[in-house]
C-alpha positions in Angstrom: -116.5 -16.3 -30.7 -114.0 -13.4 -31.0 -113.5 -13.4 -27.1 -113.1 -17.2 -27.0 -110.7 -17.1 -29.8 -108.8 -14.5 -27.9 -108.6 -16.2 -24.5 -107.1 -19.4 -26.0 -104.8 -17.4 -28.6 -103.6 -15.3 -24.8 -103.4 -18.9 -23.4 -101.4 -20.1 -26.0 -98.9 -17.5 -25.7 -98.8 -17.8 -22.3 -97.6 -21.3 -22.6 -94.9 -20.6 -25.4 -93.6 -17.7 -22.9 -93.4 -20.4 -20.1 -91.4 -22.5 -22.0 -89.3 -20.1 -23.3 -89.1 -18.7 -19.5 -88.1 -22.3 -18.4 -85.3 -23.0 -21.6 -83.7 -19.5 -20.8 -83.8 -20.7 -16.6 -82.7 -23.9 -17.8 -79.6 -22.7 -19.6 -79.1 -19.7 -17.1 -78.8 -23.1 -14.3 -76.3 -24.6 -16.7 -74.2 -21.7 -17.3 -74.0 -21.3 -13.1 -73.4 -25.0 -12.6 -70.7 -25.2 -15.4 -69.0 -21.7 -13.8 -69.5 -23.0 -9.8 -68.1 -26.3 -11.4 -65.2 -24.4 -12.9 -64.5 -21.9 -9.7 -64.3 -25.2 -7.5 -61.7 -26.8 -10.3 -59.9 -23.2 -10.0 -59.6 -23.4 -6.2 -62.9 -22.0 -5.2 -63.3 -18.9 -3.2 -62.5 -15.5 -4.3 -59.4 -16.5 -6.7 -61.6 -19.5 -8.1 -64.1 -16.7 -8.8 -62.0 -14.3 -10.6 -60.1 -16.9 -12.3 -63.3 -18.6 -14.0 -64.4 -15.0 -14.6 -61.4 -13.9 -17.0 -61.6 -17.3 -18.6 -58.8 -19.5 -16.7 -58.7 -23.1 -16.1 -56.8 -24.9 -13.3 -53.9 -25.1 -16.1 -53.2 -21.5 -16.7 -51.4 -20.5 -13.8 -49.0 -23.6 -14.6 -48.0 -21.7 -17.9 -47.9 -17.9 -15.8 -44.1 -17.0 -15.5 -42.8 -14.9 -12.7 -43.3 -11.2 -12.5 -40.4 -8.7 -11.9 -41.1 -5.1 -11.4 -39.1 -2.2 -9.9 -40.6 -0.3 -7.0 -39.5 3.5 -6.9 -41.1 5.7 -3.9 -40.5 9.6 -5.1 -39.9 12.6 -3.2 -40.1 16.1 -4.4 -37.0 17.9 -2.9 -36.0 21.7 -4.4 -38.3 21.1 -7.2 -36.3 17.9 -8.0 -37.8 14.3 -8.1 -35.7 12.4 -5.9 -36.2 8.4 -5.2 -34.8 7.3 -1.5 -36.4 3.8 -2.0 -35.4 1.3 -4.9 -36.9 -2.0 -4.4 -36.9 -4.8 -6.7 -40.4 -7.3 -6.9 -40.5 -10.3 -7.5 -43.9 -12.6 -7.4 -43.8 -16.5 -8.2 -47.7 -17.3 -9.2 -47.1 -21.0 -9.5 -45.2 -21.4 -5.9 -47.1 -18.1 -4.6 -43.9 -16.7 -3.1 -42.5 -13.1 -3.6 -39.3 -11.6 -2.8 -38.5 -8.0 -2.6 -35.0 -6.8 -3.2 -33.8 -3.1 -1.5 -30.9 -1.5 -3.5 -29.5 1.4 -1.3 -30.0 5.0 -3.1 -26.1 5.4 -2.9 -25.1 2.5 -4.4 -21.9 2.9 -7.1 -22.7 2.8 -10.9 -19.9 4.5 -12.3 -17.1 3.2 -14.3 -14.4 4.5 -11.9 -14.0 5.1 -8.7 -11.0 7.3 -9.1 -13.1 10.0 -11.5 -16.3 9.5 -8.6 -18.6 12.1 -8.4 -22.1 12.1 -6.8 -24.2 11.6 -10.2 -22.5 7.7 -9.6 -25.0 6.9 -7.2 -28.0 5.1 -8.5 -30.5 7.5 -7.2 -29.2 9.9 -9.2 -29.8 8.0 -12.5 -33.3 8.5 -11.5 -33.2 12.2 -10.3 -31.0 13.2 -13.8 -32.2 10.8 -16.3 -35.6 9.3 -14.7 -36.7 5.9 -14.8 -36.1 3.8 -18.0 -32.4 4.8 -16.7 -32.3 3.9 -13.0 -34.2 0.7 -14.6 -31.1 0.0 -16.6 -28.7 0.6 -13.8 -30.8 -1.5 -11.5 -31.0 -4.5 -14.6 -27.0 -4.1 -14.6 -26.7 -4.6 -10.4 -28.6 -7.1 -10.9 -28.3 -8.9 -13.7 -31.9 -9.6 -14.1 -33.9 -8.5 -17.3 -36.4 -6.3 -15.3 -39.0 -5.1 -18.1 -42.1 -2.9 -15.2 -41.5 -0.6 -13.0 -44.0 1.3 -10.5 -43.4 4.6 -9.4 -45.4 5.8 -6.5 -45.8 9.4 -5.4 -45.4 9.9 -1.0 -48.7 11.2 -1.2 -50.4 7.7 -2.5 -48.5 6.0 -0.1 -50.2 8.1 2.6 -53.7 8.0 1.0 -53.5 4.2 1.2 -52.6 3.9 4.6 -55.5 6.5 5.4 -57.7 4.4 3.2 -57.4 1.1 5.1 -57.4 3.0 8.5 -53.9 3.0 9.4 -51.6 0.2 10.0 -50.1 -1.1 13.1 -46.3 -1.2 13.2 -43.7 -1.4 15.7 -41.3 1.5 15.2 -37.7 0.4 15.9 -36.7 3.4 17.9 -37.0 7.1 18.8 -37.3 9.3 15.9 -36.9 13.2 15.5 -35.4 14.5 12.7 -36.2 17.7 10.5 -35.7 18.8 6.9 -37.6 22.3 5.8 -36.0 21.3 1.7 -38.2 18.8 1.9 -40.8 19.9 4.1 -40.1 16.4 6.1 -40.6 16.5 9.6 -40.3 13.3 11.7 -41.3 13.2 15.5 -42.2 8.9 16.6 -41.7 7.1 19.6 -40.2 3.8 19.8 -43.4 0.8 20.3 -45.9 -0.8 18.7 -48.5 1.5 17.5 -51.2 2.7 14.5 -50.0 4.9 12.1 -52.1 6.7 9.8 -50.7 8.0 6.5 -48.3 11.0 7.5 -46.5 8.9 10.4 -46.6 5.7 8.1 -44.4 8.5 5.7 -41.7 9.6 8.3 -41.5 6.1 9.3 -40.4 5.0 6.0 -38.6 7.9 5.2 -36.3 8.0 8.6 -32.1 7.5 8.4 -30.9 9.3 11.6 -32.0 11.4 13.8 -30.9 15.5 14.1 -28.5 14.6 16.5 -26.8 12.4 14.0 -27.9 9.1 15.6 -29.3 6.6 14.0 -30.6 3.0 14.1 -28.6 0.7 16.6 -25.7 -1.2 14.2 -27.4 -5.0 14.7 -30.3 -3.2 13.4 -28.5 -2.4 10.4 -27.5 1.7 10.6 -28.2 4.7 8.1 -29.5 3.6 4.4 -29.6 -0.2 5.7 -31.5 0.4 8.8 -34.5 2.6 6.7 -34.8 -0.3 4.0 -35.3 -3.0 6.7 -37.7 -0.5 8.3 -39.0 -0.1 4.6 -39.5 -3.8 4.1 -40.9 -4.6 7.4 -43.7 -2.0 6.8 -44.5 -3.0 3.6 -45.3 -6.0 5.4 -47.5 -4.9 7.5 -49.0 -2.9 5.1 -49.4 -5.7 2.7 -51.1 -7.8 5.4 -53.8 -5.4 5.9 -54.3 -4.4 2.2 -54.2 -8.0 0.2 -57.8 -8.8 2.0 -60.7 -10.1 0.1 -62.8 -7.3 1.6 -60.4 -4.1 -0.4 -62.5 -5.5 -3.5 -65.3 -3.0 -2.0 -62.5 -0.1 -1.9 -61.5 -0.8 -5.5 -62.9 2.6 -6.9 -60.8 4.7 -4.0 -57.6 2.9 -4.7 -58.1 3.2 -8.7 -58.5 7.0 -7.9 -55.3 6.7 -5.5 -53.1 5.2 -8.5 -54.7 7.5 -11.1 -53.2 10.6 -9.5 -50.3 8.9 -8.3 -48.7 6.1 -9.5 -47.1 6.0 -12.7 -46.2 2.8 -14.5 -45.6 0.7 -17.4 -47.5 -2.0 -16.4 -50.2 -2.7 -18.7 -53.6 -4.1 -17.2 -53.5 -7.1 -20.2 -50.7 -8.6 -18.2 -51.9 -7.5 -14.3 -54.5 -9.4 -14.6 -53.7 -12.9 -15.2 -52.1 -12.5 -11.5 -55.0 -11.1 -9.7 -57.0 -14.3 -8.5 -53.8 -15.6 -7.3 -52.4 -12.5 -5.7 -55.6 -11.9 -3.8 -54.9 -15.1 -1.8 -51.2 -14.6 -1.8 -49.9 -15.4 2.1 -47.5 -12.7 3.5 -45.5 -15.1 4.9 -44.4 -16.3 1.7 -42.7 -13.2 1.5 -39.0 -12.4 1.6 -37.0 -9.9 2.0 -33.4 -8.9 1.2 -30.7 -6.0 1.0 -28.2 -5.8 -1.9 -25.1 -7.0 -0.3 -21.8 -5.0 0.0 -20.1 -2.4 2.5 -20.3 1.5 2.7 -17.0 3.3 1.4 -15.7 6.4 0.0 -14.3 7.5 -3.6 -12.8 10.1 -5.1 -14.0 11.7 -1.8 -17.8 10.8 -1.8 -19.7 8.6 0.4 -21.0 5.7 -1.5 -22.5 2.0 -1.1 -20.6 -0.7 -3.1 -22.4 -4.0 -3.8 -20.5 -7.1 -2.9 -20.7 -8.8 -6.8 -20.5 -12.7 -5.7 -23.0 -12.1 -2.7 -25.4 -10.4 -5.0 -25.1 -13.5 -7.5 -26.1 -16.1 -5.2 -28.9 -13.9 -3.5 -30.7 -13.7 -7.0 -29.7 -17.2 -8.1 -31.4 -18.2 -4.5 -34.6 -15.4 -4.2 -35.1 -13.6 -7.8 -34.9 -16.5 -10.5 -35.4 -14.8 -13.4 -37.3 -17.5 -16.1 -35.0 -16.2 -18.7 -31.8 -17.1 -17.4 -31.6 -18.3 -13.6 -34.0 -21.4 -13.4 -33.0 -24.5 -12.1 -32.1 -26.1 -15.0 -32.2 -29.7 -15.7 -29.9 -31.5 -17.7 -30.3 -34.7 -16.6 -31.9 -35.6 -19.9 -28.3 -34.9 -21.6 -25.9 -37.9 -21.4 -22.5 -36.6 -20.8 -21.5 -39.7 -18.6 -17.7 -40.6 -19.9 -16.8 -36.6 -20.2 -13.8 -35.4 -18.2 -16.0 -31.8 -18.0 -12.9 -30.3 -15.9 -10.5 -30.5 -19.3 -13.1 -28.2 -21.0 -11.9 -24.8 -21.0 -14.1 -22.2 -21.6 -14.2 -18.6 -21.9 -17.1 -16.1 -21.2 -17.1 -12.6 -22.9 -19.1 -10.1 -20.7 -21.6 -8.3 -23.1 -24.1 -7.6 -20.5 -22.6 -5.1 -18.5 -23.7 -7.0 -15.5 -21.1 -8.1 -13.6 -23.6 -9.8 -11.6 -24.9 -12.0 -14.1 -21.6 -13.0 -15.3 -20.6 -14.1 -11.5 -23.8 -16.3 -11.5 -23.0 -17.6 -15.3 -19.9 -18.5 -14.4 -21.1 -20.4 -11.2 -23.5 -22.1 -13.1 -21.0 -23.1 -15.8 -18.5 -24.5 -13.0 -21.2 -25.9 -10.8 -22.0 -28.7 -14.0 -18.5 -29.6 -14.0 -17.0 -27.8 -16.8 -13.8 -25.0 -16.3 -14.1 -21.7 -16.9 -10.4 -20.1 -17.7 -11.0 -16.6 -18.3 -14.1 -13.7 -18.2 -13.6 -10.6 -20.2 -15.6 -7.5 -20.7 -16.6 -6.2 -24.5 -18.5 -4.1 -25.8 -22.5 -4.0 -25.1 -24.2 -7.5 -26.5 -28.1 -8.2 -27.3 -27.9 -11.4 -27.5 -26.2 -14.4 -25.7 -24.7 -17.0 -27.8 -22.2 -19.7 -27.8 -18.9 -20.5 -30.3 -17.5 -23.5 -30.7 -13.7 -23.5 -31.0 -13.0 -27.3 -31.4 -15.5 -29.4 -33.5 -14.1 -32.5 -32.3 -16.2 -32.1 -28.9 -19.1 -34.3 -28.1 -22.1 -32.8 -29.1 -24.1 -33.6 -25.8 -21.4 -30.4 -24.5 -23.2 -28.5 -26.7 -26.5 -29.2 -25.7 -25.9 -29.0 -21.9 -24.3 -25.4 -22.3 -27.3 -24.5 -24.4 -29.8 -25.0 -21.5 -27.5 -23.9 -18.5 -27.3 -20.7 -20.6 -30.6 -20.1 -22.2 -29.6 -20.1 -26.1 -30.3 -21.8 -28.9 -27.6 -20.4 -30.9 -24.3 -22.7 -31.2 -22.0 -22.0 -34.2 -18.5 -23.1 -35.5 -15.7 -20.7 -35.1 -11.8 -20.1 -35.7 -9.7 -22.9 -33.1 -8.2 -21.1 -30.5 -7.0 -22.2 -26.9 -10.1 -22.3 -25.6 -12.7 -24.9 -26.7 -15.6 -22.6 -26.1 -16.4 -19.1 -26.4 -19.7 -18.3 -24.2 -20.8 -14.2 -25.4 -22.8 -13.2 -22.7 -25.6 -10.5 -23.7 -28.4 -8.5 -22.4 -31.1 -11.1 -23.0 
């Protein structure tokens, strides 16, 4: 009786366990169907996958605003860090383009070209003050509010290449050149060809050659000629590293950036861009040079950006969400408005003379008359005055969106009718 009692107490159990086997492969099914049904709504394939995995839906990237960070690529020369490329990221999630910006390591920051001395050039802010500086001077070129920056060590760079087993690049031209300060030598011939890590380096790293030849001038010579060379091989490189397949060489390039990459980039806000960035198309990419013309001050060689050219290059390529979208004020009724009879002023409190050329467009571009730009004295915040209260309101409200601000107020009546203080942010 015992042993029959047993058996059918075992069966029992047996069915429970079943059941409970088949609710738990049930809800397992479920789970899989609901998250294949949510990788297909997220685009399917790899970025559907990681997308449903860190809890987006097909909405999120609609909300994701564009991503600005400043590349630095360091050099150690006599003990000192030096930076010989400065390039400015930008990556659009939502139209999955990406610009990149180079900024020539001799451009001018100083405040006078007559007192010019070498610590004027922007590499130097690095070199003296390190990088929240040269992030400030590079902000100030700019006039965008970059907030990351990356600084990669030569070494990483040459580790990666090695990592994904070289990359094939057409070198522009001959190239010998020699320095024992920084232990750089560079021996290439001109052609297409794979280059592992240490010829990837002197590729990048070439201006002229020992002979004092350099790049042919259509090519762009010098500084200008490296950062296309710069741009094009980040590229290539880019081509051959944004692959679905580098997932499986994730541990080797986390041990790459651990030794050698500094940055301020947290992984809370990296990661909301990596489904999208893992499908990103190279040829969305493009690529620029800060505008202006080689010169000398005070005696010193030095690169001096062309202000109105580098307005309109990051109005066009480098919208920054805080200030430079397209801004619609069609919603705004200011039919019946002679715009042109509206005199307005702009105080420069950004120290960007670049973002005071592209306010100023914008302001003229709606219609409206800007009579005089000054510079004052460092400003947080931008903000508007109005000088005559008899103006239509709906002037108000257009100025507020062409200029990002919220903040209108009532001030003394002078000759202008508004006073636009343009800040930092």
């Amino acid at each position: 009786m015992n042993i029959l009692k047993k058996k059918k107490q075992n069966k029992k159990k047996n069915k429970v366990l079943k059941k409970i086997l088949l609710i738990f492969l049930f809800v397992i099914l479920i789970a899989a169907g609901i998250f294949g049904y949510r990788v297909y709504k997220n685009g399917g394939g790899l970025k559907g996958f990681l997308a449903t995995a860190i809890g987006h839906d097909q909405e999120t990237v609609k909300n994701l605003p564009k991503m600005y960070c400043l590349l630095l690529g360091e050099s150690i020369a006599d003990n000192v860090g030096i930076t010989d490329t400065i390039i400015v990221a930008e990556y659009d999630p939502q139209a999955q383009q990406a610009s990149l910006l180079s900024i020539p390591r001799d451009t001018f920051i100083g405040d006078s070209k007559s007192n010019a001395s070498p610590s004027d050039k922007i590499n130097a802010a690095y070199s003296l003050s390190g990088v929240e500086r040269i992030l400030k001077e590079v902000n100030e070129v700019t006039g965008l509010n970059i907030q990351y920056y990356i600084k990669v060590d030569t070494q990483a760079f040459k580790k990666l290449v090695d990592l994904i087993g070289g990359v094939t690049f057409n070198v522009p031209i001959d190239m010998k050149y020699d320095d024992k300060k920084q232990n750089l030598h560079i021996n290439l011939k001109a052609g297409e060809q794979l280059l592992d890590g240490d010829k990837a380096e002197q590729v990048v790293r070439f201006r002229h050659n020992n002979d004092g030849t350099t790049y042919p001038y259509s090519y762009g010579i010098e500084d200008l000629g490296r950062m296309k060379t710069q741009r094009n091989f980040l590229m290539a490189l880019a081509k051959q590293t944004l692959k679905p397949e580098m997932i499986f060489k994730l541990n080797e390039l986390l041990d790459i950036a651990d030794e050698y990459v500094d940055t301020n980039l947290d992984f809370s806000v990296v990661k909301d861009y990596i489904p999208y960035i893992v499908e990103f198309n190279i040829e969305n990419l493009q690529t620029q040079h800060l505008p202006g013309e080689t010169g000398t001050a005070n005696g010193w060689y030095f690169y001096f950006a062309d202000e109105e050219k580098t307005a309109e290059i990051i109005e066009q390529f480098f919208l920054n969400p805080q200030i430079d979208e397209k801004i619609d004020t069609s919603g705004i009724d200011t039919s019946g408005i002679d715009k042109s009879k509206v005199k307005i002023e702009i105080l420069n409190g950004s120290h960007s003379t670049a973002k005071l050329e592209r306010m100023k467009k914008r302001i003229e571009n709606a219609g409206y008359t800007v009579s005089d730009t000054k510079t004052i004295e460092d400003t947080d915040n931008t903000v508007i005055i109005k000088r005559d209260s008899s103006k239509e309101k709906a002037i108000d409200e257009e100025l507020k969106l062409l200029i990002e601000t919220n903040s209108v107020s009532l001030g003394e009546e002078t000759d202008m009718h508004y006073t636009i203080i343009l800040g930092k942010s």
